[in-house]
C-alpha positions as CSV (number, residue, x, y, z in Angstrom):
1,X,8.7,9.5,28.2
2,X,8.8,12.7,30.2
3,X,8.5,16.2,28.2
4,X,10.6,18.7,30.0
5,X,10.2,22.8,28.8
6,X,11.1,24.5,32.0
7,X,14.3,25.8,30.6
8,X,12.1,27.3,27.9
9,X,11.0,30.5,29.7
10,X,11.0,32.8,26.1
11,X,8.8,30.3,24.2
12,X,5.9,31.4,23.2
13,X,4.5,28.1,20.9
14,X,4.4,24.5,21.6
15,X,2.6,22.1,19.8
16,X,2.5,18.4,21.0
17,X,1.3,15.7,19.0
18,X,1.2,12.0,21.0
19,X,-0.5,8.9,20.4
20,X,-1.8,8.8,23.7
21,X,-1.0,11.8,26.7
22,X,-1.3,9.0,29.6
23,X,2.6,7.8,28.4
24,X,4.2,11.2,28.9
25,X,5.1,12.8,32.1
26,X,4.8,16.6,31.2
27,X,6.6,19.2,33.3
28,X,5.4,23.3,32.1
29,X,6.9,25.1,35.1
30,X,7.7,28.6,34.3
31,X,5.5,28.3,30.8
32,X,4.2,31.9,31.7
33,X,5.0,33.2,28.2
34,X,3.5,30.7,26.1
35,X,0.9,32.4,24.0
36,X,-0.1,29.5,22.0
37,X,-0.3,25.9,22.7
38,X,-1.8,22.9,20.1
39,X,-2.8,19.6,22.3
40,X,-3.2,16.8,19.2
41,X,-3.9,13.2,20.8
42,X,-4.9,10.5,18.6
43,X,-7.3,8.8,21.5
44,X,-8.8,11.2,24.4
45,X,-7.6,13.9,25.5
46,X,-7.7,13.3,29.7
47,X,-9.1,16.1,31.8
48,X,-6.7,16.0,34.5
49,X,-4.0,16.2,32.2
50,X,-5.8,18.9,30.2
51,X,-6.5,20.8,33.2
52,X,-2.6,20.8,34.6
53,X,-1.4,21.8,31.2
54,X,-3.8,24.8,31.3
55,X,-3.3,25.2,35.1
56,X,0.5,26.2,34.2
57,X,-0.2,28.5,31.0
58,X,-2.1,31.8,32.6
59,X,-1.5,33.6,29.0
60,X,-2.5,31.7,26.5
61,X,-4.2,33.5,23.7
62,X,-4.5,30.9,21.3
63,X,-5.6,27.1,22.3
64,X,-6.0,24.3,20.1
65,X,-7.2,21.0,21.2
66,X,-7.6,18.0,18.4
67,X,-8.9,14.5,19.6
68,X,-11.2,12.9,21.6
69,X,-12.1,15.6,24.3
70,X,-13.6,14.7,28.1
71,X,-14.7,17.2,30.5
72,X,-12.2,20.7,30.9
73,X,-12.5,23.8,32.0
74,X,-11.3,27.1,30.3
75,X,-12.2,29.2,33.9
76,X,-8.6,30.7,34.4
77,X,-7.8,31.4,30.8
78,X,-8.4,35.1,30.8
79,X,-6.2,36.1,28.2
80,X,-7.7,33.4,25.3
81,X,-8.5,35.3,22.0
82,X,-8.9,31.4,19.7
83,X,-9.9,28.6,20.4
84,X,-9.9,25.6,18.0
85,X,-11.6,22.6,19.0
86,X,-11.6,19.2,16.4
87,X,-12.3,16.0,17.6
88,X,-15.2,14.5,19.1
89,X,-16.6,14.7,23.0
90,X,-17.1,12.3,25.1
């Protein structure tokens, strides 16, 4: 299944829930106004599709990851005011 938002420039929220990230085929360009953004997996959450997600949302202020969470880094999120992480690490 591929998840498209480009045409989305305004949005500002997006929350995904999937059974399993791995499925989808994501495409975020021109995200730059999303401000919040819930990631809720029911297995693990994969680092290199954690990190392009992030990779492609400079202004995020609010981050919520729920699963099973792998290795990620939050280096280029400058703007993050909350974060909410629920699951468990691997």
């Amino acid at each position: 299944m591929k998840i498209n938002i480009e045409g989305l420039s305004s949005l500002e929220a997006l929350y995904l829930g999937v059974q399993t990230a791995e499925a989808y085929s994501f495409s975020f360009r021109n995200s730059f106004s999303l401000k919040s953004f819930c990631l809720k997996v029911s297995g693990t959450i994969d680092e290199q599709i954690l990190t392009e997600f992030l990779d492609k949302m400079p202004n995020i202020e609010q981050l919520s990851l729920k699963g099973r969470l792998s290795h990620f880094s939050l280096d280029n999120l400058y703007n993050l005011k909350n974060l909410s992480l629920n699951g468990t690490l691997n």
